[in-house]
C-alpha positions in Angstrom: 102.9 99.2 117.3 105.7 96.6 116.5 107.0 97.6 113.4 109.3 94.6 111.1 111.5 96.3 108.6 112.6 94.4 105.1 116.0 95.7 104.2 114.6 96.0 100.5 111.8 97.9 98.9 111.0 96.4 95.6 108.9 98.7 93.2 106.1 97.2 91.4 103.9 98.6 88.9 101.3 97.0 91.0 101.6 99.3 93.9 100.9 102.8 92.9 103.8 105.8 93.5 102.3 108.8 95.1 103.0 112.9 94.0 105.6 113.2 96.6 107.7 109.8 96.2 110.1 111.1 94.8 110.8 114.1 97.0 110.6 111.0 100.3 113.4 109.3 98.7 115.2 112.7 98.2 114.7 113.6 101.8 116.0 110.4 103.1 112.8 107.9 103.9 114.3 104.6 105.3 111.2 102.5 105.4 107.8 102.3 103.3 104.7 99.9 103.8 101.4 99.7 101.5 98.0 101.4 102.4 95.2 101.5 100.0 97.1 100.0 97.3 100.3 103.2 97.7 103.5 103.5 99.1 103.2 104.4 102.2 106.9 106.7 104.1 106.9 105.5 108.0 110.1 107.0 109.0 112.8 109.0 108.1 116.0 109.2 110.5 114.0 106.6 113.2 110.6 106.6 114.5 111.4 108.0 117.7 113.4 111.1 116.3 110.8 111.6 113.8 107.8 111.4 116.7 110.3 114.3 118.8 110.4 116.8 115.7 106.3 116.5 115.8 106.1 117.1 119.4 108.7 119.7 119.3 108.7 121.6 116.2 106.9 121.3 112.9 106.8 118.1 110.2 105.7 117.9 107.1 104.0 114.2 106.0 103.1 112.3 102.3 99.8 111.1 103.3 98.7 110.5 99.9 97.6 107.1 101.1 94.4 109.0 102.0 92.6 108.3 98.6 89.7 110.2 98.3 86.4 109.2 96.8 84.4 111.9 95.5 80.4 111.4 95.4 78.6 114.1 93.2 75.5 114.7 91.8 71.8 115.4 92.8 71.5 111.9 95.0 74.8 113.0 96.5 73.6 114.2 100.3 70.9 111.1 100.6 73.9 108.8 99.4 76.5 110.0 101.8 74.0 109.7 105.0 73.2 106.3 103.6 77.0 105.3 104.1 77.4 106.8 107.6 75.8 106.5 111.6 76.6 110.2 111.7 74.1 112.7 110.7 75.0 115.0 108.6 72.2 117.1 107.9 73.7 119.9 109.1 77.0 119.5 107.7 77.7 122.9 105.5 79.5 123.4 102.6 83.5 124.1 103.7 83.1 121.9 106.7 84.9 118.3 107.4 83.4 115.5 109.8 84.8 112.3 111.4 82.7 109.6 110.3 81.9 105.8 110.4 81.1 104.0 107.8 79.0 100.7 109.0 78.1 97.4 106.8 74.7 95.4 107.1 75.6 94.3 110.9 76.8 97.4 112.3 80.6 96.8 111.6 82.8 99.3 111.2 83.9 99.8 107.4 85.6 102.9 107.3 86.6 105.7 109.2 87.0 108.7 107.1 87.0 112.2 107.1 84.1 114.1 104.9 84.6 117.2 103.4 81.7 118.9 101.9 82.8 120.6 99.2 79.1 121.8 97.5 76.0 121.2 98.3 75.8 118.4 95.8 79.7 117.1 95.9 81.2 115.5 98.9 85.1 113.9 99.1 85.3 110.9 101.5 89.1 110.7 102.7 90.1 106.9 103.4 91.5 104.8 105.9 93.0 101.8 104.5 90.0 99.9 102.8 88.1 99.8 99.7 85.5 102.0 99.9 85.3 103.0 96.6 83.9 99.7 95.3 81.8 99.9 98.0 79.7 102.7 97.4 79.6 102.3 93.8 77.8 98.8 94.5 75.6 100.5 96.6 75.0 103.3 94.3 74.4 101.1 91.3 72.1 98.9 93.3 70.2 101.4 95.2 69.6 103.5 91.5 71.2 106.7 93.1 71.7 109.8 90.3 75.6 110.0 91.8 78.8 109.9 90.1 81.3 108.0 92.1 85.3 107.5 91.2 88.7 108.6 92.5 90.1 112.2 91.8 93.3 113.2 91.1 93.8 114.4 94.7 96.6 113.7 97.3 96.9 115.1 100.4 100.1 116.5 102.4 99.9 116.9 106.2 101.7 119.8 108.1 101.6 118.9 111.7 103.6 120.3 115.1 103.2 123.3 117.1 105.0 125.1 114.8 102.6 124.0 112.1 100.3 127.5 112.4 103.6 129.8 111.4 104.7 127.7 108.4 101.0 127.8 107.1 100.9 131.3 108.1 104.1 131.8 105.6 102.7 129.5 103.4 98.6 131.4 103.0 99.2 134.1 104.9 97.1 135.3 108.0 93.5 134.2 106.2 94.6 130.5 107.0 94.2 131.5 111.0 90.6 132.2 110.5 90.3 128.4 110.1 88.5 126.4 112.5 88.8 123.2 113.5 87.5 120.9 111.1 86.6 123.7 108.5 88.7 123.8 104.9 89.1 126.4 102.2 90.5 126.7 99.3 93.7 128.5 98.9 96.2 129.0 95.6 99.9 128.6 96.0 102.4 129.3 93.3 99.4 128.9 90.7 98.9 125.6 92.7 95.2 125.6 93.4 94.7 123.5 97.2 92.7 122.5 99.8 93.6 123.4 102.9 91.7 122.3 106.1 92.6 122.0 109.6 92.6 118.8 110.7 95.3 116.4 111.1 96.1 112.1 112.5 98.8 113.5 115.2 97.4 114.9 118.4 98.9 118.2 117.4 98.6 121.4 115.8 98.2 120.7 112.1 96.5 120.7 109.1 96.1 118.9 105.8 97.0 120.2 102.5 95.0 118.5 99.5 96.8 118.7 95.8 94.5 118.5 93.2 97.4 118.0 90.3 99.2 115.1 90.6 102.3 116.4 88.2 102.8 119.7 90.9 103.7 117.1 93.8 107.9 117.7 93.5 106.7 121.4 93.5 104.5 121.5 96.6 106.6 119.8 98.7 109.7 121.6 98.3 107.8 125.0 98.1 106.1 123.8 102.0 110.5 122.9 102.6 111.4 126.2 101.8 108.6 128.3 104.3 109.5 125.5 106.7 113.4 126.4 107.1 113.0 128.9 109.0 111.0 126.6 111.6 113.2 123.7 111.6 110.7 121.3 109.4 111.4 118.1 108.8 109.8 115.3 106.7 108.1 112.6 108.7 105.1 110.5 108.7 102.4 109.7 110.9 103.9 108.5 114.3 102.3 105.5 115.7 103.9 106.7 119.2 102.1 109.7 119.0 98.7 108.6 117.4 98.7 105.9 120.7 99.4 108.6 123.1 96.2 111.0 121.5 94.1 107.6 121.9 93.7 107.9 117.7 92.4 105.0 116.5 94.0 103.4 113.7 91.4 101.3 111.0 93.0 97.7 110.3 94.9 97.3 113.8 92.5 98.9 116.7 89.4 98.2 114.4 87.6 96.3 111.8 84.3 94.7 110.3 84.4 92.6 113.2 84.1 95.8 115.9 81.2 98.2 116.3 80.9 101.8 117.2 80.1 101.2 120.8 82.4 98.7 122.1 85.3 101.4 120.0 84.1 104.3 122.5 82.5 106.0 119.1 78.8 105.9 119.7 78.9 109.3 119.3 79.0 109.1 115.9 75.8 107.4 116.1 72.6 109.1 115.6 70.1 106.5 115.4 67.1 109.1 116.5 67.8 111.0 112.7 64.9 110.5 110.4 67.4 109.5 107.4 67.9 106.1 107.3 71.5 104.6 107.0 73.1 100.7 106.2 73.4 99.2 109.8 71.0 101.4 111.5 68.8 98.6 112.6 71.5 96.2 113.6 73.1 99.1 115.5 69.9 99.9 117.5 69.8 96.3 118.3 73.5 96.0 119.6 72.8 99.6 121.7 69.8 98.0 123.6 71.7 94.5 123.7 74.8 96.0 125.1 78.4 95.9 124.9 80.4 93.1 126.3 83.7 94.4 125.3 85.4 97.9 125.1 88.7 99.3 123.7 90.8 100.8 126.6 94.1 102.1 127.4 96.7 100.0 129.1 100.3 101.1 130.8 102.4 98.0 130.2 106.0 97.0 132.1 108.9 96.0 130.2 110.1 99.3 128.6 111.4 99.4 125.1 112.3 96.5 124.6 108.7 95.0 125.4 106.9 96.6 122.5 108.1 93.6 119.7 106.8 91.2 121.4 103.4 92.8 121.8 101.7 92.4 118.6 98.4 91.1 118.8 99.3 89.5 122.1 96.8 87.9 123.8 95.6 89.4 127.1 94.4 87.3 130.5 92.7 88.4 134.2 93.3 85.5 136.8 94.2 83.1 133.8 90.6 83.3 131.6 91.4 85.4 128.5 90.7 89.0 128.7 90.7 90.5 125.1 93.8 91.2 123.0 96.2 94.0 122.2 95.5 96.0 119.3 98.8 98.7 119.1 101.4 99.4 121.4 104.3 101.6 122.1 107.0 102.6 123.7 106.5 106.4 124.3 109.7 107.9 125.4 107.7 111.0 126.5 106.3 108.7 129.5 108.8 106.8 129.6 106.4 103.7 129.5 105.0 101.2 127.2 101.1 102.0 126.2 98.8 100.1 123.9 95.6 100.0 122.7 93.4 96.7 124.0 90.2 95.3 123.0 88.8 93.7 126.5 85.9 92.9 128.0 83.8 94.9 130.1 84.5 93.8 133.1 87.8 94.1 133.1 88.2 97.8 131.3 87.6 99.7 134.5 90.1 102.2 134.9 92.9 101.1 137.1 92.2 97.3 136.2 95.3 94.9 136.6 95.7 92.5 133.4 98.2 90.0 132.0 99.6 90.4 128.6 101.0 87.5 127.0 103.9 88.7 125.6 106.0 86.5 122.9 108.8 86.5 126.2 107.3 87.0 129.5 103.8 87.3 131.0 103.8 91.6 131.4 101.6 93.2 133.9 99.2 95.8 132.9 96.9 98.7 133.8 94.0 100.2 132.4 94.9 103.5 131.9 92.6 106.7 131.0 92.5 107.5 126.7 94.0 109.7 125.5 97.5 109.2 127.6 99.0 112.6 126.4 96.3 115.2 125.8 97.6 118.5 123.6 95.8 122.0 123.0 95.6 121.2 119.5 93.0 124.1 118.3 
């Protein structure tokens, strides 16, 4: 993704400071942007020598960005299936799901991850969109007994291949009994935590969620000092390596404007479940209709260099228009310039020859198989 850089952050009581801010600027962050109303680190020494320490080693990320939205009470489990395609009637206490969030028409809201913490008590951890306001409109309309608001939680990420040691120094051995997608909880220097195994890199990880706001200087210099002996380093999620994992990113590959399908995430669709959810009849209606455009890979010339002028760029086949870009790269592990496209059907065959239309020069593309780099990652 095309990334502009201000030489100047300017601090505003406006925008909200996470836990770790201060330790980001202590360790060096060169660049923020905003997500979900929060500073937001994107690099530290550049984004290319941050992406090589998560490949190679072990990094440590402020992803407090991820507000959570906590839904509790005895309405909670018929609330949360009414936000979300997914069924989750078999969800169990301790375990984390992937999950859409759809409006009225089947677009895509939200893409968060749920973590069901009891039976009657659920955490909903955000992309960047307000899904808070959301649900408490449709709680307050729909007469559900829920409470709805924002803890004070914020969530660290520990991601690399190294990432199982330094939570294996950090929790001891307990924390490999972890599957993927499962969480526990888990007290660190009288810190009580969160920890589940998940993780936005492609790679070994997992996500670390404070539930004390003053212990952030604390937690992230105690995860430093386990992390020495591994080589960690701070840094932030990698756009270069999200792209690669063919991780979508809400905002830039998708909207309100996208549905499940045509995003390769009709899995996350169940509309044979008995519960009912908000879209389900519009999505059954686009399913029977069809798709008539799908997000694909591409492999575009022009190296480096290439990438700035990618942003949003229009794509063409033959001279009609052929969809858009969405994100794009340059990953130095392929040595090759990959994006993200939203095109239409005919033309998202794999191995399909497209024209970007780059800010420069007309670039040819490919369609290219997701995900373009594919890690062991449990």
């Amino acid at each position: 993704m095309a990334m502009t850089v201000l030489s100047n952050i300017v601090i505003s009581a406006r925008v909200r400071r996470s836990p770790f801010f201060a330790a980001t600027q202590r360790y060096g962050c060169k660049a923020y942007s905003v997500y979900n109303h929060m500073y937001m680190p994107l690099y530290y020494q550049s984004p290319e020598a941050d992406y090589w320490h998560l490949v190679n080693g072990v990094t440590l990320w402020d992803v407090a960005v991820e507000r959570q939205v906590e839904i509790v009470g005895p309405d909670a489990a018929r609330f949360v299936q009414l936000l979300s395609p997914r069924d989750l009637s078999n969800c169990a206490v301790g375990q984390c799901k992937y999950l859409l969030m759809t409006d009225e028409t089947g677009g895509i809201l939200n893409d968060p991850v749920l973590l069901k913490l009891a039976e009657d008590r659920y955490w909903l951890s955000l992309a960047d969109s307000d899904v808070l306001l959301w649900a408490k409109g449709v709680a307050y309309f729909g007469n559900y007994d829920v409470e709805i608001f924002e803890p004070d939680v914020s969530p660290l990420q520990l991601q690399g291949p190294l990432a199982a040691a330094v939570g294996e120094a950090l929790f001891g051995s307990a924390l490999n009994d972890l599957k993927y997608f499962w969480f526990a909880e888990f007290e660190l220097a009288g810190m009580p935590l969160i920890v589940s195994r998940t993780g936005w890199s492609g790679e070994r990880g997992y996500e670390i969620y404070l539930q004390n706001g003053d212990d952030g200087d604390r937690l992230w210099e105690t995860i430093m000092e386990a992390g020495n002996p591994h080589g960690i380093a701070p840094a932030t999620p990698s756009a270069i390596r999200r792209i690669e994992g063919g991780l979508l990113s809400y905002g830039a590959d998708m909207n309100l404007d996208n549905n499940p399908y045509e995003m390769n995430l009709g899995r996350l669709v169940d509309l044979d479940q008995e519960a009912d959810f908000i879209g389900k009849a519009a999505l059954a209606r686009i399913k029977k209709a069809g798709i008539t455009r799908r997000l694909v890979g591409l492999a575009v010339e022009g190296g480096a260099a290439a990438v700035p002028s990618l942003e949003r760029a229009a794509i063409t086949c033959d001279g009609a228009p052929a969809g858009r870009i969405t994100s794009a790269v340059y990953s130095p592990s392929l040595e090759q310039t990959i994006a993200l496209a939203l095109v239409p059907l005919a033309q998202s065959g794999e191995g399909s020859v497209l024209t970007v239309e780059s800010d420069v020069v007309p670039l040819s593309a490919k369609v290219s198989p997701l995900p373009f780099v594919s890690r062991k990652t449990v």
